[in-house]
C-alpha positions as CSV (number, residue, x, y, z in Angstrom):
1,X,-24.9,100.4,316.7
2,X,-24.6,102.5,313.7
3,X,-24.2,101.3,309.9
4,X,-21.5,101.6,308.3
5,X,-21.7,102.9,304.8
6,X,-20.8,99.4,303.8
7,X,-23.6,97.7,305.6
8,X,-26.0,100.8,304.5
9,X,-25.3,100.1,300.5
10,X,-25.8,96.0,301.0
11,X,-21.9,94.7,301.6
12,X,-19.9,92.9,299.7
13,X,-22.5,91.9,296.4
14,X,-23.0,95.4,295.9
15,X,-19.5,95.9,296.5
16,X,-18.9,93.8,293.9
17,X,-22.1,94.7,291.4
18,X,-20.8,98.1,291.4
19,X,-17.5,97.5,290.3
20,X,-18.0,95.2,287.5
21,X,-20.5,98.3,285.9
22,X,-17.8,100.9,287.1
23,X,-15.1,99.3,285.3
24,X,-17.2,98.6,282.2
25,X,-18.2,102.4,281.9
26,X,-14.7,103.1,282.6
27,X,-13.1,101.0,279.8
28,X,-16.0,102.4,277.4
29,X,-14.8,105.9,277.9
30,X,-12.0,107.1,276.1
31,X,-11.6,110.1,278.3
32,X,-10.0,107.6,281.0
33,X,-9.8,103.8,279.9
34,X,-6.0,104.1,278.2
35,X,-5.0,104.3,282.2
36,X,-6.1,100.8,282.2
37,X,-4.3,99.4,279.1
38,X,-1.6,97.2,280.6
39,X,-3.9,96.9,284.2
40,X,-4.9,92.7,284.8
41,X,-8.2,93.9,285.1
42,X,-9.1,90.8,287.1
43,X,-6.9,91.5,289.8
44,X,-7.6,95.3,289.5
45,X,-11.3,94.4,290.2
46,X,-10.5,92.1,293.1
47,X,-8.2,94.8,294.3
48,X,-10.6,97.7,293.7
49,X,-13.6,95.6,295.9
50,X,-11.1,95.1,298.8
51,X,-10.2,98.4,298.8
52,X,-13.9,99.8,298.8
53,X,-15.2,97.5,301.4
54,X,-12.1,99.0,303.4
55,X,-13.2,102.2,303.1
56,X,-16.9,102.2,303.8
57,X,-15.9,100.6,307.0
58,X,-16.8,96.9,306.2
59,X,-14.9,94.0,308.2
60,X,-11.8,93.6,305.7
61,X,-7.8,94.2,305.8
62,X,-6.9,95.5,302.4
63,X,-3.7,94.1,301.4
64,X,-2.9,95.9,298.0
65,X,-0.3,98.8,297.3
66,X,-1.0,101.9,299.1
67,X,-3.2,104.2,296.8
68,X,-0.1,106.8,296.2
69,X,2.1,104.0,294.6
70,X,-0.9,102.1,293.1
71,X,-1.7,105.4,291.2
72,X,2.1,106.3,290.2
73,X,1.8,105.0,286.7
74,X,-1.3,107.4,285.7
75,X,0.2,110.1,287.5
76,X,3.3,109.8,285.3
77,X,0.6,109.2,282.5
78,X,-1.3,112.5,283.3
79,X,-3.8,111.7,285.6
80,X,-5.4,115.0,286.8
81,X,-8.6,116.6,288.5
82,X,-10.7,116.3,285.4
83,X,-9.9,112.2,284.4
84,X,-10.8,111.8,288.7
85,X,-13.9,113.7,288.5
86,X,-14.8,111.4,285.4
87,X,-13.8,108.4,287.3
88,X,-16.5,109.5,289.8
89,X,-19.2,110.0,287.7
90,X,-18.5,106.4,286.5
91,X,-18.8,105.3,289.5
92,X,-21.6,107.3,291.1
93,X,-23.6,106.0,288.0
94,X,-22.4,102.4,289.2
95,X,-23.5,102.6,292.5
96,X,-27.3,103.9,291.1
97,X,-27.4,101.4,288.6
98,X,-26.8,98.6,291.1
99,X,-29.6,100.0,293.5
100,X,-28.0,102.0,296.0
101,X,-30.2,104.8,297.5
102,X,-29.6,108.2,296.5
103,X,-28.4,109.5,299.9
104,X,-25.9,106.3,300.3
105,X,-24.7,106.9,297.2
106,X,-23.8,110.3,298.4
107,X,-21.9,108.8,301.4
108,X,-19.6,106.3,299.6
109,X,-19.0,109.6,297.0
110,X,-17.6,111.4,299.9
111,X,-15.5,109.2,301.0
112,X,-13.8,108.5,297.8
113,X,-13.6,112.3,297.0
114,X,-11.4,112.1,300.0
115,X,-8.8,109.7,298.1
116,X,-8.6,112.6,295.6
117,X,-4.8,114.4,296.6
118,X,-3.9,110.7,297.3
119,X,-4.5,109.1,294.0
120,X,-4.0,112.2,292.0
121,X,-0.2,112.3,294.3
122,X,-0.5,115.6,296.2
C-alpha cells in the first residue's frame, strides 16, 4: 500500500497545526491578509483543513465551494501570481514549522501549486 501524502505528513493534527500557523503568517502579512478582511476565519480554517486533507488524498469528502467560486472575491480584488506565490511560502513555512519533513513538504507544495490557474481563475 502506498502513503498518501496525507498519511506521510501525520493526518489530520498536522492538517490542522499547519493551518492555524499558515493563517497566522498570512493575516501578519500585509502583502496578502486584506483578502481575508470580511472571511469568518473560523469557518475558513475548518474549510481550508477539509479541503487539504482532500487533496493529499486522506479519507474525507470536502463539501465547500469549488476553489474557482471560493476565490472569486480576491480575483475581483486582484489576486495574482505574486500574492499566490506569497501564500505558498506561508504555508511551506507552516508545514516546516509544524514538523513535516523536508521532502513531504515538497509533495503537499506540488500539489497545491497545481490549484494555481484554479484559484487565481484561469
Amino acid at each position: 500500500m502506498v502513503d498518501t501524502p496525507y498519511e506521510l505528513i501525520g493526518g489530520r493534527l498536522t492538517i490542522q497545526a499547519a493551518v492555524e500557523s499558515f493563517y497566522r503568517r498570512v493575516l501578519a502579512d500585509e502583502s496578502v491578509s486584506h483578502f481575508f478582511d470580511t472571511v469568518d476565519m473560523d469557518h475558513l480554517r475548518a474549510r481550508q483543513s477539509m479541503f487539504l486533507t482532500m487533496l493529499l488524498g486522506g479519507q474525507i469528502v470536502y463539501t465547500g465551494r469549488d476553489i474557482r467560486t471560493a476565490h472569486a472575491r480576491p480575483q475581483e480584488q486582484g489576486l495574482d501570481d505574486s500574492h499566490f506565490d506569497t501564500i505558498l511560502k506561508h504555508f511551506r513555512k507552516a508545514l516546516e514549522e509544524v514538523g513535516v519533513q523536508a521532502n513531504n513538504v515538497d509533495k503537499v507544495m506540488m500539489r497545491l501549486e497545481e490549484t494555481r490557474d484554479a484559484v487565481l481563475g484561469r
